[in-house]
C-alpha positions in Angstrom: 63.7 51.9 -86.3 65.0 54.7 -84.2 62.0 57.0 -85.2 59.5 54.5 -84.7 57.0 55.2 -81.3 55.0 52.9 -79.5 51.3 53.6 -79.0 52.1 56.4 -76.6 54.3 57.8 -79.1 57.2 57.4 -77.6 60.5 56.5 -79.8 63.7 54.7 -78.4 65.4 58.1 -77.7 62.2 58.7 -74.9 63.0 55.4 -73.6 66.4 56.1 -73.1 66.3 59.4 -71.6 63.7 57.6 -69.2 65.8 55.1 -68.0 69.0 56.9 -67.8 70.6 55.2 -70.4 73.4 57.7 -71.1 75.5 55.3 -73.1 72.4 54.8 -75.7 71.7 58.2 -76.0 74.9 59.2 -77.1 74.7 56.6 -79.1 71.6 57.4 -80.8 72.6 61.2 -81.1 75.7 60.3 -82.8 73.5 59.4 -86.2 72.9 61.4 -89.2 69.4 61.5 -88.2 70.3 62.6 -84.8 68.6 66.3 -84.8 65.2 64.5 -86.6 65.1 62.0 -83.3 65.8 64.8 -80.6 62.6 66.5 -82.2 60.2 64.0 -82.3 57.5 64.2 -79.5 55.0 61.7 -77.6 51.1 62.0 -77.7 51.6 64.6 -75.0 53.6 66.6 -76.8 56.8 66.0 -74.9 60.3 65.4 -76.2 63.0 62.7 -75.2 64.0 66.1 -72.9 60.9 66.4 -70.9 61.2 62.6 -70.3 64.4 63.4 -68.9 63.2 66.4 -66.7 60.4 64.2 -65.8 62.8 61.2 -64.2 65.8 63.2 -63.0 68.1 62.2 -65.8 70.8 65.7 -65.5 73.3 64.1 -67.5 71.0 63.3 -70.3 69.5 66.5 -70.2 73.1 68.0 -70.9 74.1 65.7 -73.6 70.6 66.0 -75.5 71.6 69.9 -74.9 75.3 69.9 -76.3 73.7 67.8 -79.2 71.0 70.4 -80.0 72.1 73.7 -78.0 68.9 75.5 -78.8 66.4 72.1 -77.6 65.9 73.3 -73.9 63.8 75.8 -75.3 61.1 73.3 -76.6 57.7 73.3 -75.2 55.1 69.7 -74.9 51.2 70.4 -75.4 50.2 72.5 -72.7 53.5 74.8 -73.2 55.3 73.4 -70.2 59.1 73.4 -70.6 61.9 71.0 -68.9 61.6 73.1 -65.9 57.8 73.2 -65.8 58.2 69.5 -66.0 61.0 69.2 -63.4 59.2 70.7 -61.2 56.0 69.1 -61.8 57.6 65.9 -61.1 59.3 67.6 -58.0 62.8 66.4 -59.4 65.2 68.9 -57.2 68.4 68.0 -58.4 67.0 68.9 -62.2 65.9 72.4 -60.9 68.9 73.3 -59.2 71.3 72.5 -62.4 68.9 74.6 -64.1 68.6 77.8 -61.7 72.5 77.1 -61.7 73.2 77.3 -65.2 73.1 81.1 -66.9 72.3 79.2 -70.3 68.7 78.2 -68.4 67.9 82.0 -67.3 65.1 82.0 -70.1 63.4 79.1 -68.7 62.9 80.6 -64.7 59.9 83.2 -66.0 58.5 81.1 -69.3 54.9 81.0 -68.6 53.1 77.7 -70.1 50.0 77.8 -71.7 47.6 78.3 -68.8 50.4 81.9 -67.8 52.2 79.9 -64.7 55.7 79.6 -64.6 57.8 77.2 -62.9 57.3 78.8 -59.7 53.4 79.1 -60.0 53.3 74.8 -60.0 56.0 74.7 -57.3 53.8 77.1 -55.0 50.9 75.6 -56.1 51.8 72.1 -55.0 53.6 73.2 -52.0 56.9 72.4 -52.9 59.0 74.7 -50.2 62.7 73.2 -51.5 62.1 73.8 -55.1 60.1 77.9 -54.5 63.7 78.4 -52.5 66.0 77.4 -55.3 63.7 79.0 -58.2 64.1 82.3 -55.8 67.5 81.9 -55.3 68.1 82.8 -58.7 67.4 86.4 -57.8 65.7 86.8 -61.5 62.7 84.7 -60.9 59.5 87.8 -61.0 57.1 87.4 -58.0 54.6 89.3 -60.0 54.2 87.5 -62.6 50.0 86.4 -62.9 48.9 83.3 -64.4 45.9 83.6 -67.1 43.5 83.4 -64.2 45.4 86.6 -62.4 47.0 84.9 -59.9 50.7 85.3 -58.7 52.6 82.5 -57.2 51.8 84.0 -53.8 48.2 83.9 -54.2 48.5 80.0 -55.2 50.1 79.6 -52.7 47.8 80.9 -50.3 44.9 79.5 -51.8 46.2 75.4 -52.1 48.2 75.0 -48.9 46.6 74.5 -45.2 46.9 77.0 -42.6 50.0 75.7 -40.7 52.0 74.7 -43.8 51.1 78.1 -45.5 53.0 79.8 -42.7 55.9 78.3 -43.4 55.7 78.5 -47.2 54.9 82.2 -47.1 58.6 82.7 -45.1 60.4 81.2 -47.3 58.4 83.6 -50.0 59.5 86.6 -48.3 
């Protein structure tokens, strides 16, 4: 039953992760089947840990991590991983225990599919608290350019209005 998915595709582990049912996934993850469950993905492409980026669920995301050390790495469909997703969702508290954790450097640059990386969709949607803790990190690269040439800046500059770009271009600098 525990690899079975609804139409969606989503299993009982996704369900878990999205309503922060810590207690369950631990439970789950404490099968024999436990690695097969962690790496089966929704019609989207995205894994119980994306649902968990996607909600704000930090202490799921570390225990489906200590389960499968190596499963933060995983990418949904479009090649987004749990930090393209947290930030998508603009969950704050997941992208600061990233940007906080050495284990997650890999994940501040990782370009998706379409070349942006985490801070191309948090520039892009004018998200000013999560662009200061991505550059907080010190090893997040300005100059990386998405498949369409642009940088974070230039997103930036192109999808926020005049007074709010101001500000967003300080916090850049």
């Amino acid at each position: 039953m525990l690899t079975r998915s609804d139409s969606s595709g989503r299993t009982p582990l996704h369900f878990a992760a999205i309503y922060g049912r810590l207690g369950t996934v631990q439970l789950f993850l404490g099968g024999h089947a436990s690695l097969r469950l962690t790496g089966i993905s929704d019609n989207h492409g995205s894994y119980p840990l994306h649902a968990a980026a996607m909600f704000g669920r930090i202490r799921i995301i570390d225990e489906l991590i200590r389960k499968c050390p190596n499963y933060y790495e995983l990418v949904d469909n479009k090649g987004r991983n749990l930090l393209h997703v947290a930030v998508e969702h603009e969950r704050e508290m997941v992208v600061r225990h990233i940007c906080q954790n050495d284990m997650f450097a890999i994940l501040l640059n990782a370009t998706d599919f379409d070349g942006n990386t985490p801070l191309h969709l948090a520039a892009k949607q004018g998200y000013p608290r999560i662009v200061g803790l991505l550059l907080g990190t010190t090893s997040v690269d300005l100059c990386i350019t998405n498949k369409d040439g642009y940088t974070a800046i230039d997103l930036a500059c192109s999808a926020l209005p005049p007074g709010r770009l101001r500000y967003f271009l300080v916090i850049l600098s």
